[in-house]
N, C-alpha and C positions, 0 to 999 in steps of 0.2 A: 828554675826547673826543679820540680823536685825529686827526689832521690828514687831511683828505680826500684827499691825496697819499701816504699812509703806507697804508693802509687798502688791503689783498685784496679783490681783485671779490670773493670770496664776505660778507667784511663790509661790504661796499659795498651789498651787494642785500640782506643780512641788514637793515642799517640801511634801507636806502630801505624798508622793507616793514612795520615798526617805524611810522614817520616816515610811510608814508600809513595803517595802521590807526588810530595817534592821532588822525589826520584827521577819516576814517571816524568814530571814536567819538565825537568832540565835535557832530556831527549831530542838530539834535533832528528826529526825524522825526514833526512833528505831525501829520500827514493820515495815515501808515500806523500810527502808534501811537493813535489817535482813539478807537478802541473800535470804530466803525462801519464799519470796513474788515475785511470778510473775508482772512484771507493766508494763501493754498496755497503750499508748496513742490512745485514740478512735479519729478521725477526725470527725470535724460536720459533719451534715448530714448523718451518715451512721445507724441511728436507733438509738434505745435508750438500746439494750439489745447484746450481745455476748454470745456464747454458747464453751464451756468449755469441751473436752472430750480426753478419752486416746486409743489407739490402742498399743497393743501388738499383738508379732508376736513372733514365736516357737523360742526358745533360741538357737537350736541346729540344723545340716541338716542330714542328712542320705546318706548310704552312694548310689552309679551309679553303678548297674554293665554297663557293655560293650554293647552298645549300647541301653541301658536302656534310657527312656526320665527321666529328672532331677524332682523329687517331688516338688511341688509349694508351698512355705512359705506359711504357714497360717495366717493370720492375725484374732486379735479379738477385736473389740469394744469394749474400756471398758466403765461405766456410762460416762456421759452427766449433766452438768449441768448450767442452764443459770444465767448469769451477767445480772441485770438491775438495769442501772443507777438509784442517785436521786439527785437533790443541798440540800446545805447547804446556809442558806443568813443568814444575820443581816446587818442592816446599821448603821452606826458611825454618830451621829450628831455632829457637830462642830459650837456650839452655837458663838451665833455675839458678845454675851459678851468674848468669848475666843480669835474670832478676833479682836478685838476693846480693851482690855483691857489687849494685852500682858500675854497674859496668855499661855504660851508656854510649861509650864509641864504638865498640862491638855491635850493641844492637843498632845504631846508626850506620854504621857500615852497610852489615847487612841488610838492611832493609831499603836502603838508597838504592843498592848495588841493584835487591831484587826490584825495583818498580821499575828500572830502566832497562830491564833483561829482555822482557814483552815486546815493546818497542823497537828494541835493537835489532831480537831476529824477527820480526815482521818486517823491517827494513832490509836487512838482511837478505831472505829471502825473496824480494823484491827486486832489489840490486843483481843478483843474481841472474833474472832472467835477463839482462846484458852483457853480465862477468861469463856466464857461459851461453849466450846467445848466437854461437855458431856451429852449437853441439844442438842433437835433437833432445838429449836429457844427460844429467847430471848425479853424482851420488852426492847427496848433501851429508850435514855434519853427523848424522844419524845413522848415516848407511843404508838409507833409502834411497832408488835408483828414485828421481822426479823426471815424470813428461814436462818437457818444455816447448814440445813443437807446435808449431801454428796449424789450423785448419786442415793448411794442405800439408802434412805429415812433412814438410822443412824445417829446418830452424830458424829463430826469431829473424838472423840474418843469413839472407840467402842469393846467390848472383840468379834465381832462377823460379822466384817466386809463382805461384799457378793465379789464376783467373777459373771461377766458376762458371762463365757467358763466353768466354775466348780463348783461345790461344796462346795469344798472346801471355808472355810473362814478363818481368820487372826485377830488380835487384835493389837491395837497400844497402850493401854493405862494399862499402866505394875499394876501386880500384887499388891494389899493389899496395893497401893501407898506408898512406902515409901521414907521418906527423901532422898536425892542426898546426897550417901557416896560413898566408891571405891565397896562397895558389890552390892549397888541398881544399879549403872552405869554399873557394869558387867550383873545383871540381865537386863535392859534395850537392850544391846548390845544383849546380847543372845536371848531377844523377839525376836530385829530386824534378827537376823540370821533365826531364828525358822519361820517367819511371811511373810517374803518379796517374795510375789507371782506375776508372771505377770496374766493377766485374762483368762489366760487356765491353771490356777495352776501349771505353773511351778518356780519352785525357779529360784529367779530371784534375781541378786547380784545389791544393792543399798548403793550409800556412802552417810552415814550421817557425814556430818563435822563441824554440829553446833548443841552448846549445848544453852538451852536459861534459863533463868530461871526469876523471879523477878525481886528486887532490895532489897530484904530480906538483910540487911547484911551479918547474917549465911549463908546463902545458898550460897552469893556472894561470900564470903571469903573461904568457904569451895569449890567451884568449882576452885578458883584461885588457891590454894594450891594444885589442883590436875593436874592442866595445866600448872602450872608454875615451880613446884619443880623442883628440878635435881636428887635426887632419893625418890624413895619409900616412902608419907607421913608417912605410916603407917611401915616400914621398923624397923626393931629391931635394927639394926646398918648404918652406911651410906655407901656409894657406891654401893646399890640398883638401878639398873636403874627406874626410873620411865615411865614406858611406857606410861601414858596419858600425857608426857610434849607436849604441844604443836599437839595435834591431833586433839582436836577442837579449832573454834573459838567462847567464849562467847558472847552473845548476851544478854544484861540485859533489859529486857522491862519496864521501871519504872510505864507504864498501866496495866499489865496484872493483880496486885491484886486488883481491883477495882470492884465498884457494875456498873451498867448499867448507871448512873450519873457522872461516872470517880473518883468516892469517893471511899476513901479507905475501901479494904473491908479484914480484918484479917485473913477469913475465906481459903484466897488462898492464903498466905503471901509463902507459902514455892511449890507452883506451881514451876516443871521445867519440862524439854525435850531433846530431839534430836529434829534433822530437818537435811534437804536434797537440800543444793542447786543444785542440780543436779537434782529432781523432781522438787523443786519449787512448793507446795501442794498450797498455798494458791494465788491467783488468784485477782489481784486489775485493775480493767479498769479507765482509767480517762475521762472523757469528758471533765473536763473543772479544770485545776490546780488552784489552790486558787489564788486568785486575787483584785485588787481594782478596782471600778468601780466609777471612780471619777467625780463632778459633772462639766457642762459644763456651759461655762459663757451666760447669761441672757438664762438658761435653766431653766427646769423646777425642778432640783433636790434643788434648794432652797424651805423652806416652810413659806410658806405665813402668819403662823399665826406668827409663833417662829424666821425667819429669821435664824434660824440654815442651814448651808449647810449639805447635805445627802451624804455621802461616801458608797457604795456599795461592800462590804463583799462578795464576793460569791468563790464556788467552786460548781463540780458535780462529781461522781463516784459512783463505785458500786465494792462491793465485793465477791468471790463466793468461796467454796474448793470443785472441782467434786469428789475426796473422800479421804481418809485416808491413803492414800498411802504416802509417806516421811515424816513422822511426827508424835512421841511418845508425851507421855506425862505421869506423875507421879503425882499425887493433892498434895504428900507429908505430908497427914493427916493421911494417917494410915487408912483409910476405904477401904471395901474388895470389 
């Protein structure tokens, strides 16, 4: 490698750009790669917002007599709810003493630090819509109050979800919350059987194939031992079959127990779920994927006073869930 003072602004910005995609790549983006995050790419130009909604139609037909005209499928609107976009920026200074004095972990730091920044709060913010998914909206790390409510003006999880065609309502967020054992997992299951409506209230069969939860260790290690055994954890003798080997896939969000600062917050440590990637509840638009915006030569992204060059941080998107359909959830605190 050679010496940060030897090196052409244009192999200067070749490398910085290098050096934040490594970044960028080492990202696990658990909540946008989850299965149950929908993810549009939005193309410029086409607005700043996208609008979100469900139609159902009668599960069932009836039957023709003889010469009878055929009954016309009903369909029903279910809620509606819009995506609008916002960015995210910071700029990376790359001070002239870091280029002139070899100073090359410096700007490695930096620029690792920024490519995985993008990623983190698009995650971030994602996770979120579960870490406070029983609130209708949230003050994020900004001090912006965010809507997070569904369609029907609820939050994500609600004992009292609406129907657009009925009456009838549904809950997705299980009883007196308790811990993820083989009993709360069955009661979870039997909400989803009891709950899963289309919007003319009829039962309506939904696969949930993923289970999500923290990164709690208990809760981690007890959901493995229930997906992973070969028989019966809980089995008095061995040769038990185990019927949850292998029926979901865990999902461990290392954000979800976090305050609205991405700080650890204890209070949610034992949070977990189902989800649906066959609904796909939570809804992510991108405008603009995280990116470097690097400075150009005798442009103007150098600064006049510091002789620092300006590297350009940015990303844009927007997240939305039109309602509570494919996705439980349990606080695992024991509150009713």
């Amino acid at each position: 490698m050679s010496e940060l003072n030897t090196i052409s602004f244009p192999d200067f910005v070749a490398l910085a750009n290098k050096i934040w995609l490594k970044g960028a790549n080492s990202v696990v983006n658990a909540m946008r790669d989850s299965g149950f995050v929908e993810v549009m790419s939005i193309p410029e130009n086409t607005g700043n917002t996208r609008s979100f909604s469900e139609i159902d139609t009668n599960e069932y037909m009836g039957r023709k007599g003889e010469d009878d005209e055929a009954a016309r499928g009903i369909f029903q609107q279910g809620y509606s709810k819009t995506l609008t976009t916002h960015r995210i920026a910071e700029n990376v200074g790359i001070s002239y003493e870091m280029r002139t004095q070899n100073k090359y972990n410096e700007v490695l730091n930096r620029l690792l630090a920024a490519g995985q920044k993008g990623y983190k709060s698009m995650d971030l913010d994602l996770t979120h819509r579960i870490t406070f998914g029983t609130a209708t909206s949230y003050v994020d790390r900004d001090g912006v109050t965010v809507d997070i409510s569904t369609g029907d003006a609820l939050a994500v999880f609600s004992t009292v979800h609406k129907l657009t065609g009925s009456a009838t309502t549904y809950r997705n967020i299980l009883a007196n919350n308790p811990r993820v054992s083989k009993g709360s997992l069955e009661a979870m299951e039997r909400m989803i059987v009891e709950n899963s409506y289309s919007n003319l209230g009829e039962k309506k069969s939904l696969s949930y194939d993923i289970i999500f939860s923290t990164d709690d260790p208990n809760t981690v290690n007890t959901i493995r031992e229930y997906l992973q055994s070969t028989s019966d954890v809980e089995g008095a003798h061995n040769g038990i079959i185990n019927v949850y080997n292998s029926k979901y896939r865990h999902v461990i969000l290392p954000r979800l127990a976090t305050d609205a600062n991405g700080n650890i917050d204890t209070d949610k440590r034992y949070y977990w779920g189902l989800a649906s990637s066959q609904q796909m509840p939570i809804k992510l638009g991108v405008w603009e994927e995280p990116h470097l915006m690097s400075p150009q030569a005798n442009g103007n992204s150098e600064d006049v006073q510091t002789d620092a060059w300006e590297f350009r941080n940015r990303a844009g998107y927007g997240v939305t869930t039109p309602s509570g359909r494919g996705i439980t959830l349990s606080k695992g605190d024991a509150s009713a």
